[in-house]
LUMFIZA-940378 format. One record per residue (C-alpha): residue number from 1; residue in one letter; x negated, y, z negated; chain. Coordinates in steps of 0.1 Angstrom, whole numbers, plus 5000, padded with zeros to 4 digits. Layout:
<torlums>
{num:NUM; residuo:a; X:X; Y:Y; Z:Z; cadena:A}
...
</torlums>
This chain:
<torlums>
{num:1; residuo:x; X:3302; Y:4249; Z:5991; cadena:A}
{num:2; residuo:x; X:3287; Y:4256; Z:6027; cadena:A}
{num:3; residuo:x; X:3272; Y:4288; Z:6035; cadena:A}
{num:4; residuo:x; X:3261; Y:4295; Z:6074; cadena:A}
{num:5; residuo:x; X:3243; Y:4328; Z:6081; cadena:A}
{num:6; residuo:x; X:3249; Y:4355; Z:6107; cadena:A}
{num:7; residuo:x; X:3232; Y:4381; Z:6127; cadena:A}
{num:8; residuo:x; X:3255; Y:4409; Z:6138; cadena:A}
{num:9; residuo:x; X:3242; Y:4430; Z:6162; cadena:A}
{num:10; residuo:x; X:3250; Y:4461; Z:6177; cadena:A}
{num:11; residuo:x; X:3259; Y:4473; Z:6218; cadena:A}
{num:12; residuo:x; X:3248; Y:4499; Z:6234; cadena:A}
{num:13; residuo:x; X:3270; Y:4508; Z:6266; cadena:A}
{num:14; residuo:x; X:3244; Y:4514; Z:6294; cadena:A}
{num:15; residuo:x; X:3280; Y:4527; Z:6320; cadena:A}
{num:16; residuo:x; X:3312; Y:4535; Z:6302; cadena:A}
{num:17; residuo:x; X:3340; Y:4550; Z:6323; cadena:A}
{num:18; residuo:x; X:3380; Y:4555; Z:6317; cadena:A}
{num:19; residuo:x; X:3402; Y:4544; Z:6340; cadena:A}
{num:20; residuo:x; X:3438; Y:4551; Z:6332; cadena:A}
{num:21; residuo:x; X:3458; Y:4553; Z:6302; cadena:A}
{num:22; residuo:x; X:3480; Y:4526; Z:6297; cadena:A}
{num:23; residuo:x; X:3516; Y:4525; Z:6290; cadena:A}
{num:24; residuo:x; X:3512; Y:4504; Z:6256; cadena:A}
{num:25; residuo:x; X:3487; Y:4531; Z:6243; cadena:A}
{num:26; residuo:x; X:3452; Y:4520; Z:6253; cadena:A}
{num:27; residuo:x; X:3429; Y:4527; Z:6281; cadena:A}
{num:28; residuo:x; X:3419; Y:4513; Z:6309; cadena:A}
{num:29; residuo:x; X:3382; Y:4508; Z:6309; cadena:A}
{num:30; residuo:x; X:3349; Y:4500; Z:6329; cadena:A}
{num:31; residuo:x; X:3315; Y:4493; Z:6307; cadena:A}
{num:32; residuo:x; X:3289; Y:4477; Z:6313; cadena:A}
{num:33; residuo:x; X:3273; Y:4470; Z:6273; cadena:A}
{num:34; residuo:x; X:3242; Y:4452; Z:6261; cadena:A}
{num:35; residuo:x; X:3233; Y:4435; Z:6228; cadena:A}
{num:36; residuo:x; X:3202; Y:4454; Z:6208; cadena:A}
{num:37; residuo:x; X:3185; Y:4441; Z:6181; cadena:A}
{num:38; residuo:x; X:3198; Y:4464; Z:6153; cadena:A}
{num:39; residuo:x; X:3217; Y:4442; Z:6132; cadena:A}
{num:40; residuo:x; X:3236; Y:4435; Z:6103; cadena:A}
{num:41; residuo:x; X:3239; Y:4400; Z:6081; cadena:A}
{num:42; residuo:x; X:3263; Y:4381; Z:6077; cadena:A}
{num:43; residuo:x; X:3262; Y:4349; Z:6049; cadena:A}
{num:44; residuo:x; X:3297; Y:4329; Z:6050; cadena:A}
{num:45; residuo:x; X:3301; Y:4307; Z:6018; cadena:A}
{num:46; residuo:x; X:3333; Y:4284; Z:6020; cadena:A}
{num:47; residuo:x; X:3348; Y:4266; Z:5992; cadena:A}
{num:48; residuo:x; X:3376; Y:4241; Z:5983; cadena:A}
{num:49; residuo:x; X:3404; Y:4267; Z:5970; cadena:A}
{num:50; residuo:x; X:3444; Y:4263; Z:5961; cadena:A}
{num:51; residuo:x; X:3452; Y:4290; Z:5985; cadena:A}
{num:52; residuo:x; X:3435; Y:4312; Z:6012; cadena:A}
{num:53; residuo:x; X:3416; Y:4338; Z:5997; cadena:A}
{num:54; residuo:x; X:3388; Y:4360; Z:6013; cadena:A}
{num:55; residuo:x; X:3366; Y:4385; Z:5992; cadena:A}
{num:56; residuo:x; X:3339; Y:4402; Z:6003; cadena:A}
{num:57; residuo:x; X:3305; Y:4424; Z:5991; cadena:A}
{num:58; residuo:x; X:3285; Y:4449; Z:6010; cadena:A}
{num:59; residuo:x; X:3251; Y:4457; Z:6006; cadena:A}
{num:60; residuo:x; X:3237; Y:4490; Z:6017; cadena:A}
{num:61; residuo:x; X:3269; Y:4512; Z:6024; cadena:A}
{num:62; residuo:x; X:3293; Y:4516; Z:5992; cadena:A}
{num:63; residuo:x; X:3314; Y:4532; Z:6014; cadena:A}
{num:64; residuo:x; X:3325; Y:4508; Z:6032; cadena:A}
{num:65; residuo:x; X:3364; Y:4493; Z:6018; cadena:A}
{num:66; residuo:x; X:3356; Y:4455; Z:6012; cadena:A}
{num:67; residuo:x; X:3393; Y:4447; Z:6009; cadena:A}
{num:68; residuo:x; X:3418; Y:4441; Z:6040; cadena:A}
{num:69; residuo:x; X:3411; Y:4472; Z:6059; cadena:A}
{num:70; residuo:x; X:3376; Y:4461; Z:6068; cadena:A}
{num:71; residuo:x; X:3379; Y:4443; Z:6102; cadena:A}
{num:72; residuo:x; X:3352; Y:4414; Z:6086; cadena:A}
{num:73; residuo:x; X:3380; Y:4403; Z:6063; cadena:A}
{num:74; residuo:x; X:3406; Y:4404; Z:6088; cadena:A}
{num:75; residuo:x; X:3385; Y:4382; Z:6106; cadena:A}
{num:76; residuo:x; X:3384; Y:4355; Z:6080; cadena:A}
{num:77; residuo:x; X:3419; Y:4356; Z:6071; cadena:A}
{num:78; residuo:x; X:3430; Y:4357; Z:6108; cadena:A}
{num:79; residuo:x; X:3406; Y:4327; Z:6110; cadena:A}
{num:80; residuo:x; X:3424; Y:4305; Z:6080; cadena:A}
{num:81; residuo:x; X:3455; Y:4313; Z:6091; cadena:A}
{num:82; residuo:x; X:3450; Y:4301; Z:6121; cadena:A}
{num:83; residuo:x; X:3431; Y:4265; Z:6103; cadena:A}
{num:84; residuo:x; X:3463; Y:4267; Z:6074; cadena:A}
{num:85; residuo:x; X:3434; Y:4261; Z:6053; cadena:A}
{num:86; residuo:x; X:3436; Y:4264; Z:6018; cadena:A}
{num:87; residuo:x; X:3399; Y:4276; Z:6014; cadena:A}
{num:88; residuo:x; X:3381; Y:4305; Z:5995; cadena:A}
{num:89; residuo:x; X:3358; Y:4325; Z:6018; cadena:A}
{num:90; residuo:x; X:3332; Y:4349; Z:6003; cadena:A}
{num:91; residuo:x; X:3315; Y:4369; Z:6027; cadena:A}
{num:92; residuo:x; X:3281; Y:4391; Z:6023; cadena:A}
{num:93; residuo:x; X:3268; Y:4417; Z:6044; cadena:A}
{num:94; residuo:x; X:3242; Y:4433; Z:6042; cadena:A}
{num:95; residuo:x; X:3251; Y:4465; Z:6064; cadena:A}
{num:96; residuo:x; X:3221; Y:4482; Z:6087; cadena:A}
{num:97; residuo:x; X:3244; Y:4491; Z:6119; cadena:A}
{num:98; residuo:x; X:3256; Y:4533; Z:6113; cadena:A}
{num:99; residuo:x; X:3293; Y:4532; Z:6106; cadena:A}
{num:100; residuo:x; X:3313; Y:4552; Z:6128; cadena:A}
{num:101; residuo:x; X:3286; Y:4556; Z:6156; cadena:A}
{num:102; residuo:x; X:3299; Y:4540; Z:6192; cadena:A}
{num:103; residuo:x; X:3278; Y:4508; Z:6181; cadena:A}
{num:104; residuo:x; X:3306; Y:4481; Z:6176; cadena:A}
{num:105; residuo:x; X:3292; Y:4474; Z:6136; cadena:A}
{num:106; residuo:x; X:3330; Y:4471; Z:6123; cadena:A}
{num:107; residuo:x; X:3337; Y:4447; Z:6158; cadena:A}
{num:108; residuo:x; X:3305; Y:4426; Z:6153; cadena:A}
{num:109; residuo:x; X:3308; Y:4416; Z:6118; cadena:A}
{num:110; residuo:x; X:3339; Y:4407; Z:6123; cadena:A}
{num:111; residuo:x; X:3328; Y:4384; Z:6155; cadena:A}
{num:112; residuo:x; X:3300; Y:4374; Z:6128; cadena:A}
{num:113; residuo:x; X:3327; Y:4363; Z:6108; cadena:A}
{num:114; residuo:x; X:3347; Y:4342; Z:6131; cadena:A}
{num:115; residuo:x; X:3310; Y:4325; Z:6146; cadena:A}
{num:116; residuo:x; X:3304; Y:4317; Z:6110; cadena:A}
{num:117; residuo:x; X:3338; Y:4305; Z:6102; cadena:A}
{num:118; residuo:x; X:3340; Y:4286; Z:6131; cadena:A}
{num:119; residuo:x; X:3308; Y:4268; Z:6120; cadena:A}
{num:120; residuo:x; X:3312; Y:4263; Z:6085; cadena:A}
{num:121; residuo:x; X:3342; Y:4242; Z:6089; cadena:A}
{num:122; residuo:x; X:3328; Y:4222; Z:6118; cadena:A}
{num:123; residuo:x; X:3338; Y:4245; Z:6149; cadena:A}
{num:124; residuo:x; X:3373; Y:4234; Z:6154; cadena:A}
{num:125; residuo:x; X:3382; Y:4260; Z:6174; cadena:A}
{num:126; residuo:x; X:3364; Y:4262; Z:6211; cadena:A}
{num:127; residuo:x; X:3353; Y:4293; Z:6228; cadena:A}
{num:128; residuo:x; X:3380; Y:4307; Z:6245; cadena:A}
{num:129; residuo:x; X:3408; Y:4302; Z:6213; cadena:A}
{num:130; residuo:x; X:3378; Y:4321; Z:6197; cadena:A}
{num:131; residuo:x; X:3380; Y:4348; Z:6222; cadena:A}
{num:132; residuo:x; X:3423; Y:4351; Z:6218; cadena:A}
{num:133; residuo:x; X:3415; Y:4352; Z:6182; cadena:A}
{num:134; residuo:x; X:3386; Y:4381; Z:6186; cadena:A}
{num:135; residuo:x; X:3410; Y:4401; Z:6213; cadena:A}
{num:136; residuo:x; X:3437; Y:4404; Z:6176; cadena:A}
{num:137; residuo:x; X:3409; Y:4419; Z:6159; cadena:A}
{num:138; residuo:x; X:3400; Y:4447; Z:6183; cadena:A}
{num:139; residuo:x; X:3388; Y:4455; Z:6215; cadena:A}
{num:140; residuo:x; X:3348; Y:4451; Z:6211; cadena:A}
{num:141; residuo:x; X:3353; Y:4416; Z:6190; cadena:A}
{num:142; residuo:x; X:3353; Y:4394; Z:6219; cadena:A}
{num:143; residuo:x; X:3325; Y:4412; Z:6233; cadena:A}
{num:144; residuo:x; X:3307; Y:4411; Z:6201; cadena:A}
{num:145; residuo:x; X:3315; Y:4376; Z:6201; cadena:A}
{num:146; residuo:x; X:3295; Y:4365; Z:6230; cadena:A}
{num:147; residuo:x; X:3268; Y:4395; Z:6229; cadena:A}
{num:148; residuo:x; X:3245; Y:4398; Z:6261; cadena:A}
{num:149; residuo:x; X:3247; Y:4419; Z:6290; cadena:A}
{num:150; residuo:x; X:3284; Y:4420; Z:6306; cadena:A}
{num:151; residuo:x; X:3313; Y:4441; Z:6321; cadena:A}
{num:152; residuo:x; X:3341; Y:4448; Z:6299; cadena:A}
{num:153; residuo:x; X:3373; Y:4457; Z:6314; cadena:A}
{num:154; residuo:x; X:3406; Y:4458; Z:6305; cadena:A}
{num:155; residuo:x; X:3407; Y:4472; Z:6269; cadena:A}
{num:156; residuo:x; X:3373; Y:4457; Z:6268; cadena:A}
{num:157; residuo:x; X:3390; Y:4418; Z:6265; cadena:A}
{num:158; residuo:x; X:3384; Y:4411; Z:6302; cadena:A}
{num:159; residuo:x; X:3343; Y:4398; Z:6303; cadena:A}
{num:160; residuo:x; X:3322; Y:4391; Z:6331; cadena:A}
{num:161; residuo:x; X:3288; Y:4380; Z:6317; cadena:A}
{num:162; residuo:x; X:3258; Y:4390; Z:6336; cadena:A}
{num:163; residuo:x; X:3223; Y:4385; Z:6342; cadena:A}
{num:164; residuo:x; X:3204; Y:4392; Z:6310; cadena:A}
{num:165; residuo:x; X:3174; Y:4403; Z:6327; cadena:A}
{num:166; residuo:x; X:3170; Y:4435; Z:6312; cadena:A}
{num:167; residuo:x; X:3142; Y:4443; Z:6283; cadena:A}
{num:168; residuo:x; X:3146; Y:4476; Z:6270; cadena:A}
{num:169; residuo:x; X:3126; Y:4496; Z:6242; cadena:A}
{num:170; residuo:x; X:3154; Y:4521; Z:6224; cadena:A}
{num:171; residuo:x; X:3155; Y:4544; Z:6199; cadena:A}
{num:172; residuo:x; X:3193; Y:4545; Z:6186; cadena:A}
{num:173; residuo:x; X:3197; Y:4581; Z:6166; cadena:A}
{num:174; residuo:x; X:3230; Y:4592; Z:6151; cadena:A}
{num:175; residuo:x; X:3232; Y:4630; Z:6139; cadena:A}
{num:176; residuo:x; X:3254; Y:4634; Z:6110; cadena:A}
{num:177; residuo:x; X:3286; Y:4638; Z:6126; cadena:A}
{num:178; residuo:x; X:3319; Y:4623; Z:6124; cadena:A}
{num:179; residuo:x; X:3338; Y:4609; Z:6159; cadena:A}
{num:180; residuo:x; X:3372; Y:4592; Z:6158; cadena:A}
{num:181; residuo:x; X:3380; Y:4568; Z:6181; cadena:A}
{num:182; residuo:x; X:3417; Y:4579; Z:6188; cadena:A}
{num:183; residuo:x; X:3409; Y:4614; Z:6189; cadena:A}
{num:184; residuo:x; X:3374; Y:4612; Z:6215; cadena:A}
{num:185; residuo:x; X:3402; Y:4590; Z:6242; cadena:A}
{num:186; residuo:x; X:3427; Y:4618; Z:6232; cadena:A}
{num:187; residuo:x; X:3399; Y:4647; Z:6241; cadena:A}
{num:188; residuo:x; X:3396; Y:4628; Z:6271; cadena:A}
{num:189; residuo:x; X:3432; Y:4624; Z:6282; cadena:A}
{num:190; residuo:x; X:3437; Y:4665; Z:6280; cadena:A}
{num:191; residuo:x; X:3404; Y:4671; Z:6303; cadena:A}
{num:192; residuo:x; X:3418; Y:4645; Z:6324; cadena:A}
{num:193; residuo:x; X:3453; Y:4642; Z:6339; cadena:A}
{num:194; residuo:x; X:3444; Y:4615; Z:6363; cadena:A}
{num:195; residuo:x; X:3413; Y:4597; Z:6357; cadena:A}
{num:196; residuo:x; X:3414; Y:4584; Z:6387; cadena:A}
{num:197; residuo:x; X:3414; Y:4614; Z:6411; cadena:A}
{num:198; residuo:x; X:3394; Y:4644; Z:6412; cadena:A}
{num:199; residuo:x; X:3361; Y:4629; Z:6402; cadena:A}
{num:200; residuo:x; X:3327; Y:4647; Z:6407; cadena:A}
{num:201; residuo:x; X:3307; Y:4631; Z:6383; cadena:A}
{num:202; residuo:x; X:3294; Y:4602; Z:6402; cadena:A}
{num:203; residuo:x; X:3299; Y:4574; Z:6380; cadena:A}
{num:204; residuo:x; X:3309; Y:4547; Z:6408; cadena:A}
{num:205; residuo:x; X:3273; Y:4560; Z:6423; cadena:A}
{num:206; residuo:x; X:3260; Y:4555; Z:6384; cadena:A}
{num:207; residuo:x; X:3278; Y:4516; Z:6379; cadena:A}
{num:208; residuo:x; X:3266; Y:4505; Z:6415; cadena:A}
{num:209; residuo:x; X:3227; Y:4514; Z:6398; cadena:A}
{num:210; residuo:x; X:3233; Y:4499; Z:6363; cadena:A}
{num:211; residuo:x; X:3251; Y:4470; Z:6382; cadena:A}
{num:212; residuo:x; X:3215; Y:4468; Z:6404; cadena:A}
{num:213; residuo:x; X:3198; Y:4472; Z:6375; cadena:A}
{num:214; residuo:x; X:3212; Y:4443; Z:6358; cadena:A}
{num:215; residuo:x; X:3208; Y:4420; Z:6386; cadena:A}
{num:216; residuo:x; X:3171; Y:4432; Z:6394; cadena:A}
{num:217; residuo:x; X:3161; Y:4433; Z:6356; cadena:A}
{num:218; residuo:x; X:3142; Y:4467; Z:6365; cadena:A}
{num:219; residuo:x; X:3157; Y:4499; Z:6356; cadena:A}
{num:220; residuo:x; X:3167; Y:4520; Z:6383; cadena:A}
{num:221; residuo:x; X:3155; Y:4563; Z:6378; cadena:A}
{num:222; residuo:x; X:3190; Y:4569; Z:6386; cadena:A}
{num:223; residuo:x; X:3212; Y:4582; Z:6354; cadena:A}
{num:224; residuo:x; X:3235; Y:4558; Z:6334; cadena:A}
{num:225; residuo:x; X:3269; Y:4575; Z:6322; cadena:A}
{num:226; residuo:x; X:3289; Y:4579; Z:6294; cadena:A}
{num:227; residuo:x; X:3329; Y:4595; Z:6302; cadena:A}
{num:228; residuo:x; X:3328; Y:4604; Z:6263; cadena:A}
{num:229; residuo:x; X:3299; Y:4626; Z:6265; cadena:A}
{num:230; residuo:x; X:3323; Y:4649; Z:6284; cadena:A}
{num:231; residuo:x; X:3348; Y:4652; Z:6254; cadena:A}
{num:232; residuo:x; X:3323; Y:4643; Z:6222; cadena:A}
{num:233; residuo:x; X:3297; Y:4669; Z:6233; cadena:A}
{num:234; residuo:x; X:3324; Y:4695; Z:6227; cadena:A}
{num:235; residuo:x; X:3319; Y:4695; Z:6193; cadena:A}
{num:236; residuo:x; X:3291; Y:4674; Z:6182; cadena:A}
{num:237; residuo:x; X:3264; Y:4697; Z:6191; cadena:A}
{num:238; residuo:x; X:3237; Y:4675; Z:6169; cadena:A}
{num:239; residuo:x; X:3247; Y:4645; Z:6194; cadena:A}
{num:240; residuo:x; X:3238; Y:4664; Z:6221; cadena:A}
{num:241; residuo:x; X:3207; Y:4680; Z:6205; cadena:A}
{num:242; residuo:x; X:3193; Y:4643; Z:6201; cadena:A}
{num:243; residuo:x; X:3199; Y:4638; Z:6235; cadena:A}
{num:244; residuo:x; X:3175; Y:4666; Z:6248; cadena:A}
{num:245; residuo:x; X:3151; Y:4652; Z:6216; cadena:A}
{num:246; residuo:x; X:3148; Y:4617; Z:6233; cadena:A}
{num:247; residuo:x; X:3139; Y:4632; Z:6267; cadena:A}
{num:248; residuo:x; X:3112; Y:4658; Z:6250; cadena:A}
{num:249; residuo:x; X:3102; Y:4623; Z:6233; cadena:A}
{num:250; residuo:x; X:3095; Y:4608; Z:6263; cadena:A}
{num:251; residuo:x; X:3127; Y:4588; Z:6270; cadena:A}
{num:252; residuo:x; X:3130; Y:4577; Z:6303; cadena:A}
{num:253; residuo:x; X:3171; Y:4574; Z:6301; cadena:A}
{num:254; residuo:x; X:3190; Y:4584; Z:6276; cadena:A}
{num:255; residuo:x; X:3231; Y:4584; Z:6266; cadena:A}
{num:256; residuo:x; X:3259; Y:4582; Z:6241; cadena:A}
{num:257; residuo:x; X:3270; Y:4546; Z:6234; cadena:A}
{num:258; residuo:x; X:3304; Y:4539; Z:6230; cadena:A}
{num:259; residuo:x; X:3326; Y:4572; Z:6220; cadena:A}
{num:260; residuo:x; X:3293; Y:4580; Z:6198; cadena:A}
{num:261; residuo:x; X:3278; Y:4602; Z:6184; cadena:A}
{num:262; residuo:x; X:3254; Y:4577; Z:6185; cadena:A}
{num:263; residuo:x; X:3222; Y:4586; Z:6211; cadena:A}
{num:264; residuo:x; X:3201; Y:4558; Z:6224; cadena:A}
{num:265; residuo:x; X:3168; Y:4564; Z:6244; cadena:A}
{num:266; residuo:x; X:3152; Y:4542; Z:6269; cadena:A}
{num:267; residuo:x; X:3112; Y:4544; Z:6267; cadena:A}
{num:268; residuo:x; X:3083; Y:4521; Z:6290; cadena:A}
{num:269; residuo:x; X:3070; Y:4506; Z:6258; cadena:A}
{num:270; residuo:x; X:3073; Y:4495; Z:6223; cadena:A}
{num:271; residuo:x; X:3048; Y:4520; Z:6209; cadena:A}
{num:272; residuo:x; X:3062; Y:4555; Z:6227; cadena:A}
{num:273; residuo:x; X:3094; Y:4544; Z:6212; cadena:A}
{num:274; residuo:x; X:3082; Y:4539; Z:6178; cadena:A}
{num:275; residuo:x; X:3066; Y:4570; Z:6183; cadena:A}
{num:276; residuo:x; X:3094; Y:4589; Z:6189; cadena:A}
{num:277; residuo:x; X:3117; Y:4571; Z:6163; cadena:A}
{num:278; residuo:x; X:3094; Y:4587; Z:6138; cadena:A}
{num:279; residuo:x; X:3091; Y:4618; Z:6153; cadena:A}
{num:280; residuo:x; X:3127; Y:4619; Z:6148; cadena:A}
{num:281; residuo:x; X:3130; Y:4609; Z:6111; cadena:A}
{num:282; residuo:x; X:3103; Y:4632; Z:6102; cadena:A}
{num:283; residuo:x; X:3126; Y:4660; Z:6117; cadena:A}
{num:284; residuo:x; X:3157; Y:4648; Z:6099; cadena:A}
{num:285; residuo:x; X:3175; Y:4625; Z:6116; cadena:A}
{num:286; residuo:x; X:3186; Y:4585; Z:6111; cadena:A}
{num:287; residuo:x; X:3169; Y:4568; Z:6137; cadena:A}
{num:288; residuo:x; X:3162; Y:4532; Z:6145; cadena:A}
{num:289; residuo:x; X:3139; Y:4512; Z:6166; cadena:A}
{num:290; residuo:x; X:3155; Y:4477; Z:6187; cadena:A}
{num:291; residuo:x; X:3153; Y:4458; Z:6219; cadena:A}
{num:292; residuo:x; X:3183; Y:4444; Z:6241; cadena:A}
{num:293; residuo:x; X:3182; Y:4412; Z:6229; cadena:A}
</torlums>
């Protein structure tokens, strides 16, 4: 049996923006997303086996389905059927990431999954078939996949890495609300008829900053945006509420990753963040220290 181990970690979007919605469905987007050190593990064991067969056991959510609606085991069986290997694949996670939260968990285990994979049986498949396979699975996997600092366009397939130059100190906080992917871009498509016209909220002005940022390694006072904060803060008022708690905290920057309700805050040190992080559980609320990594 070979086992290879993991790290799965989490994105935080630093610029998200919607550009159009797309005749198949999706949206257009524009994010610019960043790998922090919040992380799930991942432990791969493969073994001879008469037929494919993929199980899977989670530690530390018994929520979570560990059948073929969980985008890990997709990812193996995408990944053997793509080998026509006749091997049994059991796969451990311990999960750490909140579920649900704009922080790609579901997308990076299953990127986890196909690094492992890809590993364990002697990395037969190069970078880019890696990447076709990841782009199946969803449209953070092949993000996930490479981690770092990059744009994302596209459906969030298309990525330009960039410099990782950036060091940031977070606090990541999720409230106990509930977003659904679908429903935050369908929030989004009734506030906006045309994404593209009418703008006032100065997000090219906001990607032209993160996009200095980047290069510069030195973040810019100037804000980052989030399109989704627009639609999500509608109704997830504790989202919101952590938002205003980061920049009491001391947060230099703070936003909504993904289509949240996760809040992350940007502070000048290690310790202030710490700080805050437990200012925040003692208060009530999940909240986790990590670096961009």
């Amino acid at each position: 049996m070979i086992a290879v181990k993991e790290h799965a970690y989490a994105k935080i979007n630093l610029y998200l923006d919607v550009l159009a919605k797309r005749d198949d469905g999706f949206h257009d987007i524009k994010t610019v997303m960043h790998t922090v050190s919040l992380s799930d593990e991942i432990t791969v064991s493969v073994k001879p086996s008469a037929r494919p067969r993929v199980t899977l056991e989670i530690i530390g959510n018994g929520k979570l389905p560990t059948d073929g609606r969980n985008l890990a085991v997709q990812a193996a069986e995408l990944f053997l059927s793509t080998l026509l290997a006749n091997s049994e694949v059991h796969i451990r996670l311990i999960k750490r990431i909140p579920v649900s939260a704009g922080l790609a968990g579901g997308s990076t285990d299953a990127a986890a999954v196909l690094r492992a994979l890809n590993k364990a049986f002697g990395r037969p498949l190069t970078e880019k078939r890696l990447l076709a396979l990841a782009s199946e699975l969803g449209s953070d996997v092949p993000y996930c996949l490479l981690g770092g600092t990059a744009l994302c366009l596209g459906r969030g397939e298309i990525i330009e890495r960039l410099p990782d130059k950036l060091h940031l100190y977070l606090v990541v906080a999720v409230a106990d609300e509930h977003v659904s992917t679908p429903a935050a871009y369908a929030e989004l498509d009734s506030i906006y008829s045309d994404f593209k016209s009418d703008r006032t909220d100065g997000a090219e002005e906001c990607f032209n900053a993160v996009l200095a940022s980047v290069e510069s390694g030195i973040l810019t006072e100037h804000k980052l945006f989030n399109i989704f904060e627009n639609a999500i803060f509608k109704t997830c008022f504790g989202a919101e509420s952590i938002k205003t708690k980061l920049f009491e905290l001391g947060a230099t920057h703070s936003l909504m990753s993904g289509s949240g309700p996760s809040i992350f805050g940007i502070f000048d040190n290690q310790k202030s963040a710490e700080a805050a992080r437990d200012e925040l559980i003692k208060s009530g609320i999940r909240a986790y220290y990590a670096e961009t990594v």
